[in-house]
N, C-alpha and C positions, 0 to 999 in steps of 0.2 A: 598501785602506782603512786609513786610520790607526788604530791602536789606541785613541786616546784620543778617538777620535769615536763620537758614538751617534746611534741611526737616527733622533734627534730632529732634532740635525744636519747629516745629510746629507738629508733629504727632506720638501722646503715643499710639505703639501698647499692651501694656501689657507686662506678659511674653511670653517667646519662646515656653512654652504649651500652651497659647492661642493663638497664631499664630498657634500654628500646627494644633488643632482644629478647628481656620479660615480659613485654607486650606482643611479638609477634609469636612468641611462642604460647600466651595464651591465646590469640587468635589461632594459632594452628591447631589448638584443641575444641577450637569453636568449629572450625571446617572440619574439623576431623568427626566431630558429633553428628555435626548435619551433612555430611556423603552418608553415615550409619543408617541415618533415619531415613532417606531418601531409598534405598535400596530395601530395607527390612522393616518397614513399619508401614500398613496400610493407607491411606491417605483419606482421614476423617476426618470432624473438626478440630477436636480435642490434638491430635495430632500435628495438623496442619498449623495450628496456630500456635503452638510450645516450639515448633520449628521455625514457624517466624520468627521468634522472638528471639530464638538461639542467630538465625540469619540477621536478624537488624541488628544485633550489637556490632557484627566484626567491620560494618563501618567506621562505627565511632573510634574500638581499638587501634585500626589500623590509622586515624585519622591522628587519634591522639601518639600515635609511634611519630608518623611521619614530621608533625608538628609538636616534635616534643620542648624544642628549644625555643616556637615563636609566639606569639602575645598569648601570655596566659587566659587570654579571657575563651580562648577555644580549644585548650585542656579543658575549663570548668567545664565548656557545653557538650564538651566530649563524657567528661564524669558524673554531670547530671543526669544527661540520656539514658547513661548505663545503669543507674542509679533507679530510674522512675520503671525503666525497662524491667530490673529487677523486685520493683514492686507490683508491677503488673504480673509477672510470673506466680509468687507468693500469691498472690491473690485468684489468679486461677487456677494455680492447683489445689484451692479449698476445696472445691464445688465446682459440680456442671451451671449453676444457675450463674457462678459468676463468668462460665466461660463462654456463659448465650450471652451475660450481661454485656461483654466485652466485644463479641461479634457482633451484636448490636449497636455499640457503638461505629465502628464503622461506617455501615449502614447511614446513622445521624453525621458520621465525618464528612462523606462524600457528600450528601445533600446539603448541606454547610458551605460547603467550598463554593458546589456552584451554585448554590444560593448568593453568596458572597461577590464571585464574576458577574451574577446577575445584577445586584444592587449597583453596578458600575456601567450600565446597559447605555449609559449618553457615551460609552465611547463605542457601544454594540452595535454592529447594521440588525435590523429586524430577524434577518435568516440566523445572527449568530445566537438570538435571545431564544428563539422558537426552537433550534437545537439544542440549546441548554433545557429550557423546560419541558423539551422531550426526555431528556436522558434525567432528570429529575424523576420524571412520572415510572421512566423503563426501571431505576434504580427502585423506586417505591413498589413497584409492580414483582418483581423479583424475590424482596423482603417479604414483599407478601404471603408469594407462594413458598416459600423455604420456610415460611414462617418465624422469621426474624422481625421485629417490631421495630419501629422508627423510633427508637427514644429518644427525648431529647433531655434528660438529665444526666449528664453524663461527671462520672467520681471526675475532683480533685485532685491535684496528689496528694493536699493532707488529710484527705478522706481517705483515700488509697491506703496512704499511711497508717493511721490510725489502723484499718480494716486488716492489719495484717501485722499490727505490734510493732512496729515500725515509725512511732510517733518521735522518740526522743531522739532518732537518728535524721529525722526528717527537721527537727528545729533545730538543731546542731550544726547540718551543714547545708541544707537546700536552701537556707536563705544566704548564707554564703555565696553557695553557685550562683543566685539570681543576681548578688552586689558585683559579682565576675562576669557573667553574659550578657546582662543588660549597660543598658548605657547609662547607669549612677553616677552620683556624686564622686562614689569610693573611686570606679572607676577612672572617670575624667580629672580626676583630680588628685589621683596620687601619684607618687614619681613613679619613672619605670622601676627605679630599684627596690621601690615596697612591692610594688603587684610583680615583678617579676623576680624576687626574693625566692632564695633555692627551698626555703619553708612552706611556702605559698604553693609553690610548683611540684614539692616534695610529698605535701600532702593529698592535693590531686590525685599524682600517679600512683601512687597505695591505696588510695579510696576506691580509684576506677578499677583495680584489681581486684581487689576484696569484694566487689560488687558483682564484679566478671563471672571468678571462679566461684561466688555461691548462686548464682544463675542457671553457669552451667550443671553444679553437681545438682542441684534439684531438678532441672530439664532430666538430666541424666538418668538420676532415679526415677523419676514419676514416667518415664518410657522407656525406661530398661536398655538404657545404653551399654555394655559391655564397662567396666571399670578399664581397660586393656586399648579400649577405642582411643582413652583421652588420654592413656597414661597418667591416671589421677589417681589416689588413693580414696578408696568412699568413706567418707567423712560422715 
């Protein structure tokens, strides 16, 4: 690639209706994966949770269709998602140990949160606190018996990253997405017409793609989705 070209120029998406329709048509190869697996694949962890993962994206696609033309900062949160989503995938189709690692975390997610409503207990009546740290102890008690461990160290994403050869992709543009999501400097204070720049917006919608469909084709292979399911060619 030449140095003095940018991804503007090398890569004609169309218009902004066919992009939208290349986004809902890669979502319909997401639903289309996950009725497969619902019907023809046993329901165990390793399973269950390559099928979440196929199911939690087609929010974000379908989020990033619907809002393809309004504040760029909710393309980014749409493209990181899909982004971090597809590093969690990589990362548990290494190994069973990263995929107790990751059910585990849950586990730590949940007891977190209401940990979190608890720390806020001066706005709680007493019956609302004793019901949190009931469902605390039932949560702890569950992991117990399943034997899933409360961990509380939980990856990164530039751990994540890293864990899955994914480091020079992750410095390149996840601090990007974070200057687009969060409320920065870059954000508040550049015109519309930089952050809403067809560059800016253009490269989103190909990142979130590219991240989509290598998600899907590894869910795909590491559970023997039919190639015919997605209409996809195995890569």
């Amino acid at each position: 690639m030449a140095q003095n070209k940018r991804l503007g120029d090398l890569v004609e998406i169309g218009t902004w209706e066919d992009v939208r329709h290349a986004l809902e048509r890669c979502q319909g190869t997401f639903v289309a994966a996950c009725d497969w697996i619902v019907v023809n694949l046993e329901r165990n962890n390793r399973n269950l949770t390559l099928y979440n993962l196929l199911k939690g994206t087609v929010p974000f696609m379908q989020s990033a269709s619907e809002g393809l033309r309004g504040p760029v900062s909710f393309l980014a949160f749409c493209t990181r998602n899909v982004f971090e989503i597809n590093l969690r995938a990589r990362h548990i189709l290494q190994s069973d140990g990263n995929l107790q690692q990751w059910i585990a975390e849950a586990v730590t997610d949940n007891i977190q949160v209401l940990e979190g409503v608890l720390s806020l207990r001066q706005t709680a009546s007493p019956r609302d606190v004793e019901m949190l740290e009931a469902e605390i102890e039932r949560i702890r008690a569950v992991a117990q018996k399943h034997q899933v461990s409360d961990s509380r160290r939980l990856l990164s994403v530039s751990e994540l990253a890293k864990a899955v050869g994914q480091e020079s992709e992750y410095r390149a543009f996840f601090r990007i997405y974070s200057k687009l999501v969060h409320p920065s400097s870059y954000l508040l204070n550049s015109s519309p017409d930089d952050l809403n720049g067809s560059f800016i917006r253009t490269t989103l919608v190909i990142h979130l793609q590219l991240y989509a469909y290598d998600l899907l084709g590894r869910i795909r292979r590491g559970l023997g989705v039919p190639d015919e399911v997605c209409n996809m060619p195995d890569a």
